[in-house]
C-alpha positions as CSV (number, residue, x, y, z in Angstrom):
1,X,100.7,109.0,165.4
2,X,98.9,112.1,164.8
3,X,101.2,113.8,162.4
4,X,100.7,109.9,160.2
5,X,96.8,110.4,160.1
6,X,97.1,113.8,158.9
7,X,99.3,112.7,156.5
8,X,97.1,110.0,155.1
9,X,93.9,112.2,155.2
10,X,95.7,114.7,153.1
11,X,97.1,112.1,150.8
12,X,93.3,110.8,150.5
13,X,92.5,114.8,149.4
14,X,95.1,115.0,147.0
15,X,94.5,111.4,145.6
16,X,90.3,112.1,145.2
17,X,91.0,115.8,143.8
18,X,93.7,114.1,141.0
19,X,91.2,111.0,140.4
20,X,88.0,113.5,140.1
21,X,90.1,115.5,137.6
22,X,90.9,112.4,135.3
23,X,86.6,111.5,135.6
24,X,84.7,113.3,132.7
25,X,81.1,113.0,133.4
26,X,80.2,115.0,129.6
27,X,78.1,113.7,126.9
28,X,81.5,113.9,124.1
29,X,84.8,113.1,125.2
30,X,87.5,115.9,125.3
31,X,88.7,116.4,122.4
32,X,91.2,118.6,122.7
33,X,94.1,115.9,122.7
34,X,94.5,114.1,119.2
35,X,96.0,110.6,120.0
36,X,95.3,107.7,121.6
37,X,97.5,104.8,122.7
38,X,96.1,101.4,122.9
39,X,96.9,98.2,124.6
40,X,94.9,94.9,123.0
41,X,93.7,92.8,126.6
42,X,91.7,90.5,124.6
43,X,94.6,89.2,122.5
44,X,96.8,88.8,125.8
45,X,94.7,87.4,127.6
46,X,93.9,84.9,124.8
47,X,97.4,84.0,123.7
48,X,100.0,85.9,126.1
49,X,100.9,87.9,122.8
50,X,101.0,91.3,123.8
51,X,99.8,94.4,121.0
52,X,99.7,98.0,121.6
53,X,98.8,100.0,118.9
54,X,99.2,104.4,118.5
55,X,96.2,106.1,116.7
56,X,96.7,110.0,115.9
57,X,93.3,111.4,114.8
58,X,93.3,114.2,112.0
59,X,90.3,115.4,112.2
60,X,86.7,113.9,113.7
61,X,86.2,111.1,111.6
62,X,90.5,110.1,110.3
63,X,93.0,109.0,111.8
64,X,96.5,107.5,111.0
65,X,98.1,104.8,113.6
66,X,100.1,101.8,114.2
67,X,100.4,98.3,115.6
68,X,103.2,96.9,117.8
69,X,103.2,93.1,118.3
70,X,105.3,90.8,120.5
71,X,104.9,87.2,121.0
72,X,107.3,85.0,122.7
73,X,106.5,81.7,120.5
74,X,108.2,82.5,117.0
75,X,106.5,79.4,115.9
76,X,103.0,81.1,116.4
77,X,101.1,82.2,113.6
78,X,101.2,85.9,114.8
79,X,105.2,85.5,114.9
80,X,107.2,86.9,117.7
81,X,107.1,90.7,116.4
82,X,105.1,92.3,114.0
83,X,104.5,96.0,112.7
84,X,101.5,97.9,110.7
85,X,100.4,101.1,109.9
86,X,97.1,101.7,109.3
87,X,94.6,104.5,107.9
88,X,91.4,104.7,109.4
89,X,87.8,106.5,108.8
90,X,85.0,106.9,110.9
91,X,81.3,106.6,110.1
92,X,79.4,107.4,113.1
93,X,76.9,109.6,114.9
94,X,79.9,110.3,117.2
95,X,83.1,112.0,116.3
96,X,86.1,109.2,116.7
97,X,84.0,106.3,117.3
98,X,81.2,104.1,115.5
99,X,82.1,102.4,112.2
100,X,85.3,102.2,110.4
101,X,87.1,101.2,107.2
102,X,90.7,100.6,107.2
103,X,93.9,100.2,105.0
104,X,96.9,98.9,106.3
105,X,100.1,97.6,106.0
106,X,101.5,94.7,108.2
107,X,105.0,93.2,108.4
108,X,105.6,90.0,110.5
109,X,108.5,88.1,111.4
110,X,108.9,84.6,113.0
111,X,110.5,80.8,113.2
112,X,110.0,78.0,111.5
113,X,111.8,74.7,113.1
114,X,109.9,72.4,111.8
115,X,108.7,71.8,107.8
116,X,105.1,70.3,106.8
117,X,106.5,66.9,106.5
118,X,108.1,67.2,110.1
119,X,111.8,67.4,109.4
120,X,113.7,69.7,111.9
121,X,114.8,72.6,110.6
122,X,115.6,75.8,111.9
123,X,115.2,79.4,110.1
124,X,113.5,83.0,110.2
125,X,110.5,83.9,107.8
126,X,109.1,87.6,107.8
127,X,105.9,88.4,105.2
128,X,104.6,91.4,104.4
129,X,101.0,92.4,103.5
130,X,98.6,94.7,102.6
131,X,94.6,95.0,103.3
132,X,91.6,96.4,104.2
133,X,89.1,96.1,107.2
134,X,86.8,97.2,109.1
135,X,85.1,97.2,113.1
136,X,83.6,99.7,115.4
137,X,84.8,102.0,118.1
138,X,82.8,102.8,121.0
């Protein structure tokens, strides 16, 4: 019984130094590591779609990246997978955050069963396009 309490208090130690390690309490992030990998909560917890997305920064206010999507309802108008790259740049105070433009590219494929008139019928689409945007990054 002894040896499992000083098992668990030393677990505790090693658990709080690790977790202390990962907490940055600066005024800038670290830098020092240039990508960041993303997964979109807001569109899953919306529509059960799930998107992650990759963003490799080239400098403090670039960055090139990606979007995977994955939907279990081809019919949706997201389709059941999707794929875009994007180029990003930033226009804040802040290096990697604040205001951004965008291009990208975006490829979708789903199902169609049904037409606009309601007849069954049973096929794949995909589309492709190309655009710009824009948000902000805190």
């Amino acid at each position: 019984l002894e040896n499992t309490n000083i098992m668990k208090k030393g677990l505790l130690v090693v658990l709080f130094l690790l977790g202390a390690k990962m907490v940055s309490a600066q005024a800038y992030s670290n830098f020092d590591k240039n990508q960041e990998v993303k997964f979109n909560i807001g569109m899953f917890l919306a529509t059960t779609s799930a998107e992650f997305g990759y963003e490799y920064f080239l400098g403090d206010d670039t960055s090139v990246g990606a979007i995977l999507h994955f939907d279990g309802d081809g019919e949706d108008y997201n389709g059941s997978f999707g794929f875009g790259p994007n180029f990003r740049a930033y226009f804040g105070d802040m290096p990697r955050s604040g205001a951004f433009a965008e291009a990208f590219g975006l490829y979708i494929k789903g199902e169609k069963k049904y037409n606009e008139m309601g007849s069954r019928i049973i096929g794949d689409y995909s589309n492709v396009a190309l655009g710009l945007g824009g948000g902000y990054k805190w």
